[in-house]
Z-matrix of the N, CA and C atoms (Angstrom, degrees):
N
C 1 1.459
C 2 1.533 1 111.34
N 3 1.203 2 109.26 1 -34.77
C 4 1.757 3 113.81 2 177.06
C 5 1.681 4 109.81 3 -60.67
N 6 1.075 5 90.32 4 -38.83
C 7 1.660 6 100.14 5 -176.41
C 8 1.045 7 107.06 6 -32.86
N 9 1.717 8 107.78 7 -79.24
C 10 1.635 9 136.72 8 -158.91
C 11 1.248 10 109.68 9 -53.07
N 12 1.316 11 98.37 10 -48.40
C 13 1.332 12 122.75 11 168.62
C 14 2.269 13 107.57 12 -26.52
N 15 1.277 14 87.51 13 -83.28
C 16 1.634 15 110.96 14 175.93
C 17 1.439 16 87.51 15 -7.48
N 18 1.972 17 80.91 16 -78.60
C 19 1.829 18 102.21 17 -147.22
C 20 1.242 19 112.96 18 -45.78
N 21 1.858 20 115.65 19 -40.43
C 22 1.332 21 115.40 20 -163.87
C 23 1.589 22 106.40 21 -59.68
N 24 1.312 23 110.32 22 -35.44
C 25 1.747 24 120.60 23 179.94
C 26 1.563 25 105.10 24 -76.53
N 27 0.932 26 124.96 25 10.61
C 28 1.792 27 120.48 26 170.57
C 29 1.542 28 83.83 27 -130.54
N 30 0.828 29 165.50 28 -27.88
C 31 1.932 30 145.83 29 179.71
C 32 1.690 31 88.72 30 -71.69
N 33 1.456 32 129.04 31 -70.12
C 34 1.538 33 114.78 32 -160.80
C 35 1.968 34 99.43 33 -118.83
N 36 1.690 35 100.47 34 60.41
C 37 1.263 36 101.95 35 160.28
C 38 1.332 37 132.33 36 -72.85
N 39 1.452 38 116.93 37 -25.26
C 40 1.406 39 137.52 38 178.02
C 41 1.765 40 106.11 39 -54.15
N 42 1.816 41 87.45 40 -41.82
C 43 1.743 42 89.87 41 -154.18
C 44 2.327 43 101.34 42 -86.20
N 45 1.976 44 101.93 43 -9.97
C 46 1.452 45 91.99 44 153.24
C 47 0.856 46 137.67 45 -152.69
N 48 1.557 47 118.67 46 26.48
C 49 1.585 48 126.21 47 138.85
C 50 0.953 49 148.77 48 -77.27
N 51 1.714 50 110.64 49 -44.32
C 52 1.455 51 133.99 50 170.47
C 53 1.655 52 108.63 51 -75.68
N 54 1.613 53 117.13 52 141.80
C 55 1.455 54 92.77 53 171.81
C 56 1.706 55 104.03 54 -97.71
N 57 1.489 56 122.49 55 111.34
C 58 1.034 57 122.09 56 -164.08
C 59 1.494 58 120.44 57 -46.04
N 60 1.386 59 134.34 58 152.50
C 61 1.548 60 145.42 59 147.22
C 62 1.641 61 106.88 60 -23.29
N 63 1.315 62 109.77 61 149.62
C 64 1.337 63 134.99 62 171.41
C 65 1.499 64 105.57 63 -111.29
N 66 1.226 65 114.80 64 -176.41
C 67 1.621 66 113.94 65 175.97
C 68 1.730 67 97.32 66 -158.61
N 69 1.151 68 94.92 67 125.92
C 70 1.802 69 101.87 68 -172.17
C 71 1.974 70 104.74 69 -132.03
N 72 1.254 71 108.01 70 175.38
C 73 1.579 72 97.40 71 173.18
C 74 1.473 73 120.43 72 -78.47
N 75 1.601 74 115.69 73 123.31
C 76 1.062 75 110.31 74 -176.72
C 77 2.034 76 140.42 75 -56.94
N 78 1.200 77 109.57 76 155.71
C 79 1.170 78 96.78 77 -158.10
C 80 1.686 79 98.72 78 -131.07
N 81 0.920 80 131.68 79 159.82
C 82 1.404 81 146.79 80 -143.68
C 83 1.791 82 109.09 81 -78.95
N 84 1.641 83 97.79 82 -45.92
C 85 1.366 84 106.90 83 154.03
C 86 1.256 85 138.74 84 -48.22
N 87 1.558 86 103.84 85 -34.55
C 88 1.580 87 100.92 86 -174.13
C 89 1.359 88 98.24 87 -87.35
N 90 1.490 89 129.28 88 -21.51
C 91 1.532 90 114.69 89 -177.81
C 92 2.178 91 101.14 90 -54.09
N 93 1.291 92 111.65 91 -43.90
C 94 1.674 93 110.83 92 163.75
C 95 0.892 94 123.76 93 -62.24
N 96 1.575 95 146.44 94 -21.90
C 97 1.041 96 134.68 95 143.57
C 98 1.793 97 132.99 96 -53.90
N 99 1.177 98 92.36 97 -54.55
C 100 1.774 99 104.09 98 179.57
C 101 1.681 100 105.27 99 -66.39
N 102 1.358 101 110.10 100 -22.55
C 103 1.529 102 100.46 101 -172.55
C 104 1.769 103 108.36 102 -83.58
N 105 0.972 104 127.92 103 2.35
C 106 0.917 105 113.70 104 -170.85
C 107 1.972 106 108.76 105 -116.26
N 108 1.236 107 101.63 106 -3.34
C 109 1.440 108 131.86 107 -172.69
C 110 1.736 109 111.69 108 -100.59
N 111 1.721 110 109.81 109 -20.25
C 112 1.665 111 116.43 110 -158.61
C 113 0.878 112 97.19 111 -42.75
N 114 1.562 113 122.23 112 163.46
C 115 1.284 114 130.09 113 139.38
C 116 1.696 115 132.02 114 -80.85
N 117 1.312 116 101.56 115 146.05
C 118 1.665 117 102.42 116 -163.13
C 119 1.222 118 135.52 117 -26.06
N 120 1.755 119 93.92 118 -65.14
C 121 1.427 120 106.03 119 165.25
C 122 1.442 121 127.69 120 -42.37
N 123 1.813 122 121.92 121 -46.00
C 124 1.070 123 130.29 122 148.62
C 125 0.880 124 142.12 123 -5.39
N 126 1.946 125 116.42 124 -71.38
C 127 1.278 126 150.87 125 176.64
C 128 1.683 127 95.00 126 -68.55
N 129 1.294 128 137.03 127 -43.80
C 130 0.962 129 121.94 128 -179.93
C 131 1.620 130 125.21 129 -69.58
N 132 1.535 131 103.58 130 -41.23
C 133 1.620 132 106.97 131 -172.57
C 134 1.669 133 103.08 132 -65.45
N 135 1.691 134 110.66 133 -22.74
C 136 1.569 135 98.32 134 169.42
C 137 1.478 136 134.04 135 -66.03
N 138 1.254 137 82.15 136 -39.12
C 139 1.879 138 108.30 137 168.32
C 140 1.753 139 102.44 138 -49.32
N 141 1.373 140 97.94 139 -60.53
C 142 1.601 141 91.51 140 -154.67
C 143 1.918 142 113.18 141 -79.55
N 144 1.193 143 102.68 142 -16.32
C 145 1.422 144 122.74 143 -168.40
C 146 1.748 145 95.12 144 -87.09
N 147 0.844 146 122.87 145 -68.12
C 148 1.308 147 117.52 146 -162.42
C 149 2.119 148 114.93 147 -132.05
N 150 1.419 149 93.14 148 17.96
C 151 1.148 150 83.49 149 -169.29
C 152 1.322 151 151.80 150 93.23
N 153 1.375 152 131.41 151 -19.61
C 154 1.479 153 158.27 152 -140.11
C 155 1.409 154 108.32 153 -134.98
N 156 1.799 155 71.66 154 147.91
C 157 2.112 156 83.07 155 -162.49
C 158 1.848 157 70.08 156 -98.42
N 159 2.139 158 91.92 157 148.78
C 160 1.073 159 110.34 158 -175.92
C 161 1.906 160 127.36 159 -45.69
N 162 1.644 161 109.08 160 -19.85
C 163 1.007 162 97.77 161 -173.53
C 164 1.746 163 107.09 162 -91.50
N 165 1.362 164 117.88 163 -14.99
C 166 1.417 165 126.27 164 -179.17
C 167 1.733 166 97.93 165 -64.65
N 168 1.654 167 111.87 166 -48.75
C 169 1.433 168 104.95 167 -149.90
C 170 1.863 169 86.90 168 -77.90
N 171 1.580 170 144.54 169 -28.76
C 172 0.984 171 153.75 170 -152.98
C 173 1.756 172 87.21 171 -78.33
N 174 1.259 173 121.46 172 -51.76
C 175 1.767 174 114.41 173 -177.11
C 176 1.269 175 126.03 174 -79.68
N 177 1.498 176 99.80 175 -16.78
C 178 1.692 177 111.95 176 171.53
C 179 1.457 178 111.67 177 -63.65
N 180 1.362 179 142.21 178 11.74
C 181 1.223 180 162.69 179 164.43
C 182 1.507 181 115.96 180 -68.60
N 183 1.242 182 96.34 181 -60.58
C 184 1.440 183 102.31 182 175.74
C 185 1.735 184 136.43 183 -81.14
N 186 1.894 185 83.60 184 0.02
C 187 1.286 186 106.40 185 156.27
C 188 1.764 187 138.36 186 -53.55
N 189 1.402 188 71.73 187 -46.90
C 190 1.557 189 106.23 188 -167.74
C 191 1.662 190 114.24 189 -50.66
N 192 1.284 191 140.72 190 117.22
C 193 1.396 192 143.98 191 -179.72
C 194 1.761 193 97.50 192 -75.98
N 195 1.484 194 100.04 193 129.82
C 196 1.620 195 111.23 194 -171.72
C 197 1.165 196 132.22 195 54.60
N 198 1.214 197 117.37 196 34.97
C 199 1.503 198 150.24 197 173.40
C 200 1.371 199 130.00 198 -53.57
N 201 0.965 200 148.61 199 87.72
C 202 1.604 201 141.31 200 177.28
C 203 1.404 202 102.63 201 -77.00
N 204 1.793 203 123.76 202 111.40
C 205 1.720 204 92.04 203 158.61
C 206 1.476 205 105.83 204 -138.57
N 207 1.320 206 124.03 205 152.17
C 208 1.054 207 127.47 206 -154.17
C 209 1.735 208 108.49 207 -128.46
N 210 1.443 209 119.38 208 153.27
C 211 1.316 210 121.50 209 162.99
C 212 0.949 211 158.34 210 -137.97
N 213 1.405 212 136.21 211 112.13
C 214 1.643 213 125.88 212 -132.16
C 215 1.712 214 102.57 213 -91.04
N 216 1.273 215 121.02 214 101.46
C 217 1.329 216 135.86 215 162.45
C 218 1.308 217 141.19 216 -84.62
N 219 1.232 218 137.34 217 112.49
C 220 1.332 219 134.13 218 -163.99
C 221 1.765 220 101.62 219 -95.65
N 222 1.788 221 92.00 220 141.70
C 223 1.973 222 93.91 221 -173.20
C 224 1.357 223 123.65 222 -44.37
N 225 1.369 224 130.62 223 19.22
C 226 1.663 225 130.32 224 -170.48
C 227 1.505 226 88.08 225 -127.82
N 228 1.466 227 126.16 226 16.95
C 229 1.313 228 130.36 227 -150.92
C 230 1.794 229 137.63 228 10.69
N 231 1.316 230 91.17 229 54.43
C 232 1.215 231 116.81 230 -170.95
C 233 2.293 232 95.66 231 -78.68
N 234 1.286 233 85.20 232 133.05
C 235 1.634 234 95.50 233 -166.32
C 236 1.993 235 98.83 234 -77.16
N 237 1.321 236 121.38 235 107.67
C 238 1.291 237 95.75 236 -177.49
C 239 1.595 238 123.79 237 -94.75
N 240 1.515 239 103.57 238 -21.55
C 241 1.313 240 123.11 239 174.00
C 242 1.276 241 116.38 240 173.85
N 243 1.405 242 123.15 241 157.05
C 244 1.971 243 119.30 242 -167.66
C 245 1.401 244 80.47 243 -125.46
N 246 1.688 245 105.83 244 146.94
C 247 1.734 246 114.31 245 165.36
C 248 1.665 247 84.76 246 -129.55
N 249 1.347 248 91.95 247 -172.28
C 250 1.529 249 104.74 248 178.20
C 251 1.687 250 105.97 249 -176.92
N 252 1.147 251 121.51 250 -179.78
C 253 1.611 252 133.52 251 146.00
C 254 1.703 253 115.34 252 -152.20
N 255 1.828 254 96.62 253 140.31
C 256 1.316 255 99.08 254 177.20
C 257 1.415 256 123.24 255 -144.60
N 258 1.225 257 123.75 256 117.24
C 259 1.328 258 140.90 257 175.89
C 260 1.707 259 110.72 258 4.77
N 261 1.768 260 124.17 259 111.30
C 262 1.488 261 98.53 260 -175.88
C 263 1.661 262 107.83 261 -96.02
N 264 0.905 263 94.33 262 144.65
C 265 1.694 264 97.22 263 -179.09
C 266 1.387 265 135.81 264 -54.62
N 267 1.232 266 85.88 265 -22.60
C 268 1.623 267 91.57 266 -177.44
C 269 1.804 268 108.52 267 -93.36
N 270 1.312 269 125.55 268 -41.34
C 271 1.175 270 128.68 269 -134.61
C 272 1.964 271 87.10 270 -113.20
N 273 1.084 272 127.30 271 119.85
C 274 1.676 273 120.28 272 157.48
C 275 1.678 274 107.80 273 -58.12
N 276 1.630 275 86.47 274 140.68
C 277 1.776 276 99.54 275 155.03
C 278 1.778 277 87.25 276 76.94
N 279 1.376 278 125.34 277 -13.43
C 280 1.686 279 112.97 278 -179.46
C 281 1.893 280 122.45 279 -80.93
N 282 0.946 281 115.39 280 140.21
C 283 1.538 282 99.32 281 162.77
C 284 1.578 283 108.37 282 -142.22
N 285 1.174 284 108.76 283 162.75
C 286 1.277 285 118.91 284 -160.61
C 287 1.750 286 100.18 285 -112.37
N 288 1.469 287 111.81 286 97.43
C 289 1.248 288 120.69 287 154.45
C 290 1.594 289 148.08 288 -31.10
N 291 1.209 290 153.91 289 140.03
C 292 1.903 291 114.78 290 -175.38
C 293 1.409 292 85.02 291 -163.53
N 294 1.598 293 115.47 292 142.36
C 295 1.952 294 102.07 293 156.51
C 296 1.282 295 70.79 294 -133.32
N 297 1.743 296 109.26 295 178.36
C 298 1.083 297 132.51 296 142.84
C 299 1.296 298 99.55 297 -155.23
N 300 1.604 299 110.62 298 157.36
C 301 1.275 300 119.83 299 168.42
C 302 1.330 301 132.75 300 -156.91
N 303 1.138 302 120.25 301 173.78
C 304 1.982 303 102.96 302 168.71
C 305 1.806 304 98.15 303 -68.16
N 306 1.711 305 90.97 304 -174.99
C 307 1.040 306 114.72 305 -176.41
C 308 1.522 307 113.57 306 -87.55
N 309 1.552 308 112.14 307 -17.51
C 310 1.537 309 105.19 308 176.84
C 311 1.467 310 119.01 309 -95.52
N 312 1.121 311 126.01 310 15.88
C 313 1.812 312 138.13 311 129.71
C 314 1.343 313 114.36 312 -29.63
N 315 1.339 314 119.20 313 -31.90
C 316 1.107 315 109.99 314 170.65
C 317 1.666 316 136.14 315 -82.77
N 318 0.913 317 80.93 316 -20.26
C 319 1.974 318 105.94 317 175.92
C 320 2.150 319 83.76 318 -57.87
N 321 1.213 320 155.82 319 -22.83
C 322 1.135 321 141.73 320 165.55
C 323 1.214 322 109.62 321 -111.02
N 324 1.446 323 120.82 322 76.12
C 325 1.744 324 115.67 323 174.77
C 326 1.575 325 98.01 324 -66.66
N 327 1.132 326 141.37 325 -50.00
C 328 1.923 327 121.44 326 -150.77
C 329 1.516 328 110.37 327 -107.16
N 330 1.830 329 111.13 328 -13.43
C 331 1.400 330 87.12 329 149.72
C 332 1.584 331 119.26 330 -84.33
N 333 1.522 332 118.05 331 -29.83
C 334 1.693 333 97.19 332 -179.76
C 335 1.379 334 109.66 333 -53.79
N 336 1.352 335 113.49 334 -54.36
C 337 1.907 336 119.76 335 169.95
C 338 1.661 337 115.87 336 -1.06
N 339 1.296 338 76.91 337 -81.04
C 340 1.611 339 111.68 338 167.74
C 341 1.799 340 118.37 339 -27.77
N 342 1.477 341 92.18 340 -85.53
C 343 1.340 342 117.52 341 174.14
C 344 1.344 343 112.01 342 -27.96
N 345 1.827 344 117.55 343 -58.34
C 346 1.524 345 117.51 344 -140.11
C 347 1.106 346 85.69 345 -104.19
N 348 0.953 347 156.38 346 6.03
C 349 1.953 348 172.59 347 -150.70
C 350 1.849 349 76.43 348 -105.83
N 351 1.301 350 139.21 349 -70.61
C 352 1.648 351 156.06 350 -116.85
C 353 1.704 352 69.47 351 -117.57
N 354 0.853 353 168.79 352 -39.46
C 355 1.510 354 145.09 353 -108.63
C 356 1.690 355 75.15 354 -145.60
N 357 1.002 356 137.40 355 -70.84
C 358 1.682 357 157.65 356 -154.85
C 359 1.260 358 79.85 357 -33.43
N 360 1.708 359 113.17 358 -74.57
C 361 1.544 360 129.79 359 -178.45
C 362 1.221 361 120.62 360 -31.60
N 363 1.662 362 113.07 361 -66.01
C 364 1.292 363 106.56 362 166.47
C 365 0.972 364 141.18 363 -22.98
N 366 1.483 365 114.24 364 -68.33
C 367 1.648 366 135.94 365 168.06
C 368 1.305 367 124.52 366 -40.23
N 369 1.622 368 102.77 367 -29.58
C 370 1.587 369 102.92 368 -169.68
C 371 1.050 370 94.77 369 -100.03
N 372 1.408 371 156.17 370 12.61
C 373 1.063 372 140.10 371 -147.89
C 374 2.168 373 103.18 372 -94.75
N 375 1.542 374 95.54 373 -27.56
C 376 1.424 375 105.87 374 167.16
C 377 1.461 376 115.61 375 -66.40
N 378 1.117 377 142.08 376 -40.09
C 379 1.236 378 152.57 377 -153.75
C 380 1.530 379 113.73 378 -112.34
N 381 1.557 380 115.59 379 145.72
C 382 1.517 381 113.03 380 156.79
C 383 1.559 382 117.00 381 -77.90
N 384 1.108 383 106.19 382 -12.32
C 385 1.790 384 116.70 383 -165.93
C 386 1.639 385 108.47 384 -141.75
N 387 1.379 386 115.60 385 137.46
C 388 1.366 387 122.13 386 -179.70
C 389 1.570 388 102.91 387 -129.16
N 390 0.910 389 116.91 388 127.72
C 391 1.735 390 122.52 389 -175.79
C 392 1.538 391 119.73 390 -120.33
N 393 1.335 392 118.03 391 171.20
C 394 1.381 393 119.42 392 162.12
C 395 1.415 394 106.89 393 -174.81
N 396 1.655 395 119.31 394 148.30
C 397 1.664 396 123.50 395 172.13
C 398 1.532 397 107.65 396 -96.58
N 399 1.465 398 106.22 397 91.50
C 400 1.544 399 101.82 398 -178.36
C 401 1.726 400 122.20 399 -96.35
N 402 0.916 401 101.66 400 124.48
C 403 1.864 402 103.24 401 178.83
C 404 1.192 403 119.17 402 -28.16
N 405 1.515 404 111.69 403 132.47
C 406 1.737 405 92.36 404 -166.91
C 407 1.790 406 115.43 405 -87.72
N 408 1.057 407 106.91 406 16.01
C 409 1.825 408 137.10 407 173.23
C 410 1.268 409 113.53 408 -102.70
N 411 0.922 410 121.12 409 -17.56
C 412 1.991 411 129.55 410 150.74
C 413 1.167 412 132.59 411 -72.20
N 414 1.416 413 111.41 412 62.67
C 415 1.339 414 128.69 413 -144.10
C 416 1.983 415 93.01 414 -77.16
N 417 1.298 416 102.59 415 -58.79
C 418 1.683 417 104.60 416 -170.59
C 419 1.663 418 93.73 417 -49.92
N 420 1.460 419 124.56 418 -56.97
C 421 2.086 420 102.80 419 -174.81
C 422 1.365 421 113.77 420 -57.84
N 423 1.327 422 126.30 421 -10.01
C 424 1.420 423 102.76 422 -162.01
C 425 1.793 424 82.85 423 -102.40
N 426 1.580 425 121.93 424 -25.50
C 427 1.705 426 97.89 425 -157.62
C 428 2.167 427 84.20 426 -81.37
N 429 1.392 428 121.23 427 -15.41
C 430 1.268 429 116.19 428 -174.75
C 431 1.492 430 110.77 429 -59.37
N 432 1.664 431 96.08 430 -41.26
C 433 1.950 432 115.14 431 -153.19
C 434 2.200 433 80.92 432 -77.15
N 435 1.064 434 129.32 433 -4.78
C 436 1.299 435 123.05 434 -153.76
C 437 1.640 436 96.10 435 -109.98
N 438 1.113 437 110.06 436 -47.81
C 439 1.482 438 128.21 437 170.40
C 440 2.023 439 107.76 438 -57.65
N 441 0.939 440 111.17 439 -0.62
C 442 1.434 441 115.90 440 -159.33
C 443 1.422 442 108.11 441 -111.86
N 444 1.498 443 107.04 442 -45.04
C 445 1.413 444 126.72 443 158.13
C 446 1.557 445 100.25 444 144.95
N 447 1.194 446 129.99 445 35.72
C 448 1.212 447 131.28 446 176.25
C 449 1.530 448 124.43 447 -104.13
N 450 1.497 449 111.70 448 154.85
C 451 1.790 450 98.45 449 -160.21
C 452 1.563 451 73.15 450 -127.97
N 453 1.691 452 109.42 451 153.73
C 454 1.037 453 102.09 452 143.71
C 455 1.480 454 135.34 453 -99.72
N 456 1.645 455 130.26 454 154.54
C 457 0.983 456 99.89 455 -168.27
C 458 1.794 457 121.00 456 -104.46
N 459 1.330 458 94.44 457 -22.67
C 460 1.437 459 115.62 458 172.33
C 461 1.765 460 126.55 459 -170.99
N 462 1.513 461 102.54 460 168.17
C 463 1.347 462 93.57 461 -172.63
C 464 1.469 463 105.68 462 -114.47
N 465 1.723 464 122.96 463 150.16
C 466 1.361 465 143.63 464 -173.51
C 467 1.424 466 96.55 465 -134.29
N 468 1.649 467 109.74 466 141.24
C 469 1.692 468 137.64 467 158.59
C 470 1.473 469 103.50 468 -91.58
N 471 1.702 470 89.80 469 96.70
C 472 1.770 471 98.07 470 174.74
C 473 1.802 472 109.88 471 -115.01
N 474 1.041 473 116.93 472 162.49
C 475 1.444 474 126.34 473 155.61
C 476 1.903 475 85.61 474 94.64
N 477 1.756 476 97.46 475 161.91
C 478 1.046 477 130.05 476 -158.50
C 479 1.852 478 83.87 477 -68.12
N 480 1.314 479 124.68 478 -33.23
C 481 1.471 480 125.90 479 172.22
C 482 1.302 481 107.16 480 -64.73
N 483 0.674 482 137.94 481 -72.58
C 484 1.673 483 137.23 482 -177.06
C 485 1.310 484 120.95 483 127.30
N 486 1.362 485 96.17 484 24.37
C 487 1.589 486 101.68 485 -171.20
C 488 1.541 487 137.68 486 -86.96
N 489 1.124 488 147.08 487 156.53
C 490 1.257 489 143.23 488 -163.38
C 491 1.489 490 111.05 489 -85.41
N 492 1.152 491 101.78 490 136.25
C 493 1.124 492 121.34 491 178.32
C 494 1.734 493 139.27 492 -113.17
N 495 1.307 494 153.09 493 97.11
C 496 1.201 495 113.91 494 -144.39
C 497 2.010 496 92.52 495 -108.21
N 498 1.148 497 115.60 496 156.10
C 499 1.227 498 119.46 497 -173.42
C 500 1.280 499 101.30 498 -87.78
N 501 1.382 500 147.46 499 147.98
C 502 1.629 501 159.96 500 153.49
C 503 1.249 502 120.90 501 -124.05
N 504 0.852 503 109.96 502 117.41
C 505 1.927 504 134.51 503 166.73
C 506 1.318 505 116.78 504 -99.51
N 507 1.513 506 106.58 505 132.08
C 508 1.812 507 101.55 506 133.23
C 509 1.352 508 99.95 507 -126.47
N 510 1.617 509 105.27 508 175.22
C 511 1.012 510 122.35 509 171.59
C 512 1.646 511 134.84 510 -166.84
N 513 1.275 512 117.84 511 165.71
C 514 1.914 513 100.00 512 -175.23
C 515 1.209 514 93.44 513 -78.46
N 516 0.822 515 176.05 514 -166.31
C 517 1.234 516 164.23 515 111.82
C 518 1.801 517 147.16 516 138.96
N 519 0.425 518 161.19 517 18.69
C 520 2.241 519 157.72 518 -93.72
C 521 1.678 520 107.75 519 -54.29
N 522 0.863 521 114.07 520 116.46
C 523 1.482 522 127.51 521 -176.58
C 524 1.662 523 128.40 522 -103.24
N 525 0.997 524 104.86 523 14.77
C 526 1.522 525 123.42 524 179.44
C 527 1.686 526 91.78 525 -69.71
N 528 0.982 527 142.12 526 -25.18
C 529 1.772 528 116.91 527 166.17
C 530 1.130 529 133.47 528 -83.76
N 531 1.717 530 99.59 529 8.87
C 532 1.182 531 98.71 530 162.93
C 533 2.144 532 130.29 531 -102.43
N 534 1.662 533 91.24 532 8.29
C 535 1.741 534 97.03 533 168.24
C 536 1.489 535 97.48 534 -80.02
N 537 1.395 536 152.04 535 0.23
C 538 1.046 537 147.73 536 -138.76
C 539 1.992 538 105.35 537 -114.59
């Protein structure tokens, strides 16, 4: 009985030990907070994707024309990670998806689960298509972005690194004319 016990308190520990993250509109500060906290992989896919030290690519958000971005804060206002989506310029009906975060986001796997499942929706609710170029060494976003309802559709060697990239979509819609 102790056992089950344990386990049952490590499957939904998030939901009664930790007092979970909130998510509010992001604010300029926390891109300085979270940047200095990223997680590796993170810091790298910025590096390799576009170049940018984590706190440049974290403010380039608020760049963005028609932008949603958001930030998951815990009550000691501890920065845990900012996502967002924003309109891509080139493509109608597209938007461009993004999280990043520290590494202690993970200390709540089934409420973020949960959460970004309700948030995913949100975001897309502007768009027929939601995208992202995720590192193909970012194994936890892509099996998360997959769990979410996202396929990937293919992989590209982008950035001055040369690194792989795999593309992910969802969408309302069937999009197979667009590998074509």
């Amino acid at each position: 009985m102790l056992y089950q016990q344990r386990w049952k308190d490590f499957i939904i520990g998030d939901l009664l030990v930790l007092k979970v993250p909130t998510v509010r509109a992001a604010k300029m500060v926390d891109a300085v907070m979270l940047a200095k906290n990223l997680k590796p992989l993170d810091k790298l896919e910025v590096k390799y994707s576009h170049d940018d030290t984590p706190l440049d690519a974290l403010l380039s958000c608020f760049d963005q024309q028609d932008a949603e971005n958001y930030s998951i804060v815990g009550d000691d206002g501890y920065i845990y990670g900012m996502f967002g989506v924003s309109k891509d310029q080139e493509l109608e009906g597209y938007g461009v998806i993004w999280l990043l975060s520290s590494s202690k986001l993970q200390k709540f796997p089934l409420s973020f689960f949960k959460e970004s499942k309700k948030w995913i929706k949100k975001l897309h609710r502007n768009y027929e298509h939601i995208y992202n170029m995720v590192y193909e060494k970012n194994w936890q976003s892509l099996k998360w972005l997959q769990l979410c309802g996202f396929k990937p559709l293919g992989t590209k060697t982008i950035g001055k690194y040369k690194k792989n990239f795999i593309l992910i979509m969802r969408s309302t819609r069937c999009v197979s004319l667009l590998l074509y």
